[in-house]
C-alpha positions as CSV (number, residue, x, y, z in Angstrom):
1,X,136.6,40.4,70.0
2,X,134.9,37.8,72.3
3,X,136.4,39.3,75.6
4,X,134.8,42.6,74.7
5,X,131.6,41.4,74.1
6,X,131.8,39.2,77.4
7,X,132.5,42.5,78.9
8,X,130.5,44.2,77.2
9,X,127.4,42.0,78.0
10,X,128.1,41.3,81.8
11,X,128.6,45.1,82.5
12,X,125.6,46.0,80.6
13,X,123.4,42.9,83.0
14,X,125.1,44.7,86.1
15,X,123.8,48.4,84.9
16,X,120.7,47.3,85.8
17,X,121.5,46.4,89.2
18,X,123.8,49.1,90.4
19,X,121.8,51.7,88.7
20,X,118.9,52.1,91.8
21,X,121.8,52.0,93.8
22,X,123.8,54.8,92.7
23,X,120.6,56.4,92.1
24,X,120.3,56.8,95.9
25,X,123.7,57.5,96.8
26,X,124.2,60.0,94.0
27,X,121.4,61.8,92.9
28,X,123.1,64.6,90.9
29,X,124.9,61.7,88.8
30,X,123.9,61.6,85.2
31,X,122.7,58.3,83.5
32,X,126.4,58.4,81.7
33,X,128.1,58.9,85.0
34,X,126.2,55.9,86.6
35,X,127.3,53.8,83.8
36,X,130.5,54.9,83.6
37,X,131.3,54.1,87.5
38,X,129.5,50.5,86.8
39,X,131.9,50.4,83.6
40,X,135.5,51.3,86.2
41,X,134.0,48.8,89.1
42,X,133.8,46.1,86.2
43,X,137.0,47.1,84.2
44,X,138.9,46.4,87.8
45,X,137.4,42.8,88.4
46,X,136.2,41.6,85.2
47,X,139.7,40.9,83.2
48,X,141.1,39.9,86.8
49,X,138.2,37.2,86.7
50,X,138.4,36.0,83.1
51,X,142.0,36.1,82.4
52,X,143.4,34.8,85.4
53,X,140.9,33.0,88.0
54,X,139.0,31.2,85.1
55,X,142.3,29.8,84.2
56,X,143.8,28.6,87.3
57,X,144.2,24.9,87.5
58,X,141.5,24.0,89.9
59,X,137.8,22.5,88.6
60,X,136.1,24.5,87.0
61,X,133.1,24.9,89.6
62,X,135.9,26.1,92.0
63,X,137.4,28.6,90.1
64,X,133.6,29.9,89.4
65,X,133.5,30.2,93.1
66,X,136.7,31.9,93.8
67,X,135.8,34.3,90.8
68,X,132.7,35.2,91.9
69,X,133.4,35.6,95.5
70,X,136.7,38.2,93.9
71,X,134.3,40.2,91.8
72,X,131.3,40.1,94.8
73,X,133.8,41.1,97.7
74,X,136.0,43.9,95.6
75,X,132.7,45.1,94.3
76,X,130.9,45.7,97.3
77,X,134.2,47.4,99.1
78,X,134.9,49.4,96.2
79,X,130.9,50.4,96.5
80,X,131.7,51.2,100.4
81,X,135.1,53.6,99.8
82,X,133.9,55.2,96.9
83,X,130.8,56.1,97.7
84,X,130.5,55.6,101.5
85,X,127.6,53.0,100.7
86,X,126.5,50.7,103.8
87,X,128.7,47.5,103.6
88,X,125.0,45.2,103.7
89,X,123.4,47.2,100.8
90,X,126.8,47.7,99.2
91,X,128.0,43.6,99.2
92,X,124.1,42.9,98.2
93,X,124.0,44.9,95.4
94,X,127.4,43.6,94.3
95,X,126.0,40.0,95.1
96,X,122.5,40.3,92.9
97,X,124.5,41.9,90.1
98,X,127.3,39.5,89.7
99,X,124.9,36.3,89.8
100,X,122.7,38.3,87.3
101,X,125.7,38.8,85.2
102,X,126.7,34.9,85.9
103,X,123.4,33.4,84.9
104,X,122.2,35.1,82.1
105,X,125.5,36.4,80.2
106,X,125.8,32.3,79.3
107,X,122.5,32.4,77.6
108,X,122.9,35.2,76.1
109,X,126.1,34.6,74.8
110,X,124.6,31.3,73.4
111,X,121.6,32.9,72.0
112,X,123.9,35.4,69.8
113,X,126.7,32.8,68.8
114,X,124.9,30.0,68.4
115,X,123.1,31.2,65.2
């Protein structure tokens, strides 16, 4: 139940990012379609990131970085052969939304479990 709330949470952070984006590229795409592309781009990186990278045996800050650079890099190419998005806007968009997603799923996650 936690991992789909950690989903959950970080993909709904991301909408918010990728949505202007995918505006752009694809204006005949429906809100649901929108989400449901951010929902496939995170379903490929996100259990990669918490399942494995968060548990290899490195310190902790460096498996934050190797996670984050997987989900940032995958993201923004999965951006450029999907939807034939500029590499810059593509890897910046994947950039702002997966340091969003880093930053403020923690305190969000501590403001609902905390309690």
């Amino acid at each position: 139940m936690m991992y789909l709330y950690t989903f959950l949470q970080s993909n709904i952070l991301e909408w918010c990012i990728y949505f202007p984006l995918l505006a752009r590229l694809r204006p005949t795409w429906s809100w649901l379609d929108r989400a449901l592309f951010v929902t496939a781009l995170n379903g490929l990186t996100h259990p990669i990131v918490f399942f494995f990278i968060m548990n290899l045996k490195l310190p902790y800050l460096a498996n934050i970085v190797i996670a984050e650079t997987f989900a940032v890099v995958v993201e923004g190419l999965l951006l450029c052969f999907l939807l034939r998005a500029k590499f810059s806007k593509a890897l910046l968009a994947s950039l702002v939304a997966n340091l969003i997603s880093w930053q403020l799923a923690p305190m969000l996650t501590y403001a609902v479990w905390s309690r």
